[in-house]
C-alpha positions as CSV (number, residue, x, y, z in Angstrom):
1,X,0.0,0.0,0.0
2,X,1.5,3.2,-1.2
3,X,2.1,5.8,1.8
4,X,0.3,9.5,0.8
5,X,2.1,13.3,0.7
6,X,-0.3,15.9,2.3
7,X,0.3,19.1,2.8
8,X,-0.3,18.5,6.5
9,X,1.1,19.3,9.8
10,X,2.6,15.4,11.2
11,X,0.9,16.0,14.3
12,X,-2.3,15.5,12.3
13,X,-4.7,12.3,13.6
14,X,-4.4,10.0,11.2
15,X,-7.9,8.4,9.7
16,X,-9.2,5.5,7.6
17,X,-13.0,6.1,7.2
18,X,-15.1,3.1,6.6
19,X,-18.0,3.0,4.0
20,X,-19.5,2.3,0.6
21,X,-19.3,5.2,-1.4
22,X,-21.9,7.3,-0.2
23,X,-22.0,8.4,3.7
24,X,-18.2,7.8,3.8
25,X,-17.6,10.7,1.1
26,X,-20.4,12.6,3.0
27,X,-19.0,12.5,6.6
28,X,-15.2,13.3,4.2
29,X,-16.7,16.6,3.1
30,X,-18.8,17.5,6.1
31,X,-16.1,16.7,8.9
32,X,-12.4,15.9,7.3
33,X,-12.2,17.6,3.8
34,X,-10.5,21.1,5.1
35,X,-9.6,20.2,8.5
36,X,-5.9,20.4,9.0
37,X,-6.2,18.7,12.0
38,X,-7.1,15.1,10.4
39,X,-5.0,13.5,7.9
40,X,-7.7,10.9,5.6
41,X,-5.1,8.2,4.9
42,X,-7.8,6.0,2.8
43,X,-11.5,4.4,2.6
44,X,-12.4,1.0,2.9
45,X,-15.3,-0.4,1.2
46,X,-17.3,-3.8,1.2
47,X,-20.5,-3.3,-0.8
48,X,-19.8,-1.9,-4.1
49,X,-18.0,-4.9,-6.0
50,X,-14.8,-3.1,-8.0
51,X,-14.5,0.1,-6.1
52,X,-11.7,-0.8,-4.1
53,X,-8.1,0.4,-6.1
54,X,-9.7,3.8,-7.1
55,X,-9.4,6.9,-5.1
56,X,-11.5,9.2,-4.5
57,X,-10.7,12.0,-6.6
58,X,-9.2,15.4,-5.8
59,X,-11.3,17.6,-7.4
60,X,-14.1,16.5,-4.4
61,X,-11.1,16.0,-1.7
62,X,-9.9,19.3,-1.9
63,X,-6.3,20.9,-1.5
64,X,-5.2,19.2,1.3
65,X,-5.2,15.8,-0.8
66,X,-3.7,16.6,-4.1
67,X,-3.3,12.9,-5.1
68,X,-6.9,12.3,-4.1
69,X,-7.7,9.3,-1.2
70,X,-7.0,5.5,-2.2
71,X,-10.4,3.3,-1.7
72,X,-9.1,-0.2,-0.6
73,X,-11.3,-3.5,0.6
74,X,-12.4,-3.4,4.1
75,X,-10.9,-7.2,4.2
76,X,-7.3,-5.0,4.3
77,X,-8.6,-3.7,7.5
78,X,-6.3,-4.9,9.9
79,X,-3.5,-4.5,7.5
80,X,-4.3,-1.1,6.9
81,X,-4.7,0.6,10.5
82,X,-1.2,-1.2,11.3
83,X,0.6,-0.2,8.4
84,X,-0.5,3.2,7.7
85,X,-0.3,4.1,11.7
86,X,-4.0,4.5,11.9
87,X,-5.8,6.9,14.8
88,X,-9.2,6.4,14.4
89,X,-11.2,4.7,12.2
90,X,-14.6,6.4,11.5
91,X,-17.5,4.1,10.8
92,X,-19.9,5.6,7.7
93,X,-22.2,3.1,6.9
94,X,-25.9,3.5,7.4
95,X,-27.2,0.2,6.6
96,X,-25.0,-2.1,9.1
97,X,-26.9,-4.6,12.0
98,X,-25.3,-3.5,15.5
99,X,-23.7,-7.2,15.4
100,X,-21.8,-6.0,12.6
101,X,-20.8,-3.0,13.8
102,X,-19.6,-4.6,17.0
103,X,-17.5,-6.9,15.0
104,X,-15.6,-4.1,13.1
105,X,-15.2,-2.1,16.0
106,X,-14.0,-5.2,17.8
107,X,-11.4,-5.8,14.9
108,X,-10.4,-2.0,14.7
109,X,-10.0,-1.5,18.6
110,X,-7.7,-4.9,18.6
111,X,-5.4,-3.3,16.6
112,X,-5.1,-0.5,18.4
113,X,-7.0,2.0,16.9
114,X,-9.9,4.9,18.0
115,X,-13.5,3.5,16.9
116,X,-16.2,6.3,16.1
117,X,-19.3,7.1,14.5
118,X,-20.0,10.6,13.3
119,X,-23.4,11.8,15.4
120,X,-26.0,13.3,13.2
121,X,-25.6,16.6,14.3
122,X,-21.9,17.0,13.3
123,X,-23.0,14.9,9.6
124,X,-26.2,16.9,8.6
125,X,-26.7,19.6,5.9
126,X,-28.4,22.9,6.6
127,X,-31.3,23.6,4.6
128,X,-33.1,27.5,4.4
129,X,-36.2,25.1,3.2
130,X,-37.9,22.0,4.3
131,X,-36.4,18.7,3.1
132,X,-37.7,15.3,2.3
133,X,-34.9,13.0,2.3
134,X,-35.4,10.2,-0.2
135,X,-33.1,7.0,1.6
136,X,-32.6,3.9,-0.1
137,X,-33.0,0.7,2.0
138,X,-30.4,-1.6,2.2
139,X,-29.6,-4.4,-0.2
140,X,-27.9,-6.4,2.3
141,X,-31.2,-9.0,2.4
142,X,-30.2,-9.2,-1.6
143,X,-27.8,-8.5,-2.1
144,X,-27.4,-9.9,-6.0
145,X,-29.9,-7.5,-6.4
146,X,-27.2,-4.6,-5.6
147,X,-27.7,-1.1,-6.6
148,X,-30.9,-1.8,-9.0
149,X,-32.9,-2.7,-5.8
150,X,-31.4,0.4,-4.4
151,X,-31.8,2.1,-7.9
152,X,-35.6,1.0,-8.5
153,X,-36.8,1.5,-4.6
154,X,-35.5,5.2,-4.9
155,X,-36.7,5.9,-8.0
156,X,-40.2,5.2,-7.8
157,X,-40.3,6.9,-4.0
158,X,-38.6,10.3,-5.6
159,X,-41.3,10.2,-8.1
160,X,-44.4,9.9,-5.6
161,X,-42.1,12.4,-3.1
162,X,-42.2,15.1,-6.6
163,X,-46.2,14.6,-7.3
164,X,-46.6,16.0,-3.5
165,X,-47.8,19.7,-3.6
166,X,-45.0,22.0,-3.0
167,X,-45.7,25.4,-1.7
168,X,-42.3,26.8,-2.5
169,X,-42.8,28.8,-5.8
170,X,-39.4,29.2,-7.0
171,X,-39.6,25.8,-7.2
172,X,-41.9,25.5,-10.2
173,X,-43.0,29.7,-11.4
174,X,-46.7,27.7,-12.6
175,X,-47.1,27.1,-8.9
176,X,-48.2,29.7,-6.4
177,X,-47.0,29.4,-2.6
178,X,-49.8,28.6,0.2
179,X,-47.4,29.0,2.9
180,X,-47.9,25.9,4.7
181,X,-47.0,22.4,4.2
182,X,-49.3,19.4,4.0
183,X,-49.9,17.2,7.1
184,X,-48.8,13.3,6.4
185,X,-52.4,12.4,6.5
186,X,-52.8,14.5,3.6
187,X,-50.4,12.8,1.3
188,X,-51.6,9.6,-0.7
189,X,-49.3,8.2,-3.6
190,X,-49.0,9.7,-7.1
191,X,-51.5,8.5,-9.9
């Protein structure tokens, strides 16, 4: 595994940050991307098959990581916090069973490593207007169905979420604002 150049101060904690290519770049920007302070010395990944031996690129990890951030296989775990002198490891999935997560933790904290989640509060976006948040479920029951479960299961929620009356007019300029939002008992599914 090739050691990384940043343009960062040695003292900096160093961090593997565990995911599968969505959260994990998310917490990245939200918590690590500018912050001098951490050093992101890779991503692991388990659920996306062919993603590990990229990187993420450097035009999304910003100056501090020129090179971008290798993506390995969270198999290389172990190997990984050893060798690269790992701090912490930050868990980013969203769809793990508690068993799981215990198990990773366990095999992080054995080799002598921080274990952490990122709370909501640190991870979320702020929005000027309301939000519905369109999450795709897990594929990990089937997972040979992969991302067109996840694809297909978004998809048709985003397009009963966009038949819901919006009151924002900048939105659509046909629509006119009535100020208020509709109550869930209000909502039924697009025709």
């Amino acid at each position: 595994m090739p050691s990384e150049t940043f343009k960062l101060s040695p003292s900096a904690e160093r961090v593997l940050i565990m995911g599968a290519a969505g959260r994990d770049f998310h917490t990245f920007n939200l918590c690590f991307r500018d912050n001098p302070a951490f050093r992101v010395v890779a991503f692991t990944a388990a659920q996306i098959p062919g993603i590990e031996n990229r990187r993420y690129p450097s035009s999304l990890s910003g100056q501090l990581y020129p090179a971008g951030i290798p993506i390995y296989a969270e198999e290389s775990l172990e190997e990984l916090v050893v060798k690269q002198r790992i701090h912490q490891v930050i868990f980013a999935y969203s769809d793990v069973s508690h068993l799981n997560v215990m198990h990773l933790a366990s095999r992080v904290l054995a080799c002598g490593a921080d274990f952490r989640l990122i709370g909501p509060e640190r991870s979320f976006i702020a929005a000027r207007r309301p939000v519905i948040s369109v999450c795709a479920r897990a594929a990990a029951k089937a997972r040979w169905f992969g991302a067109l479960l996840i694809s297909c299961a978004t998809n048709s929620i985003t397009r009963w979420s966009c038949a819901i009356p919006c009151p924002v007019a900048t939105w659509n300029s046909k629509r006119r604002s009535c100020g208020i939002w509709p109550q869930p008992s209000a909502l039924s599914p697009a025709t």
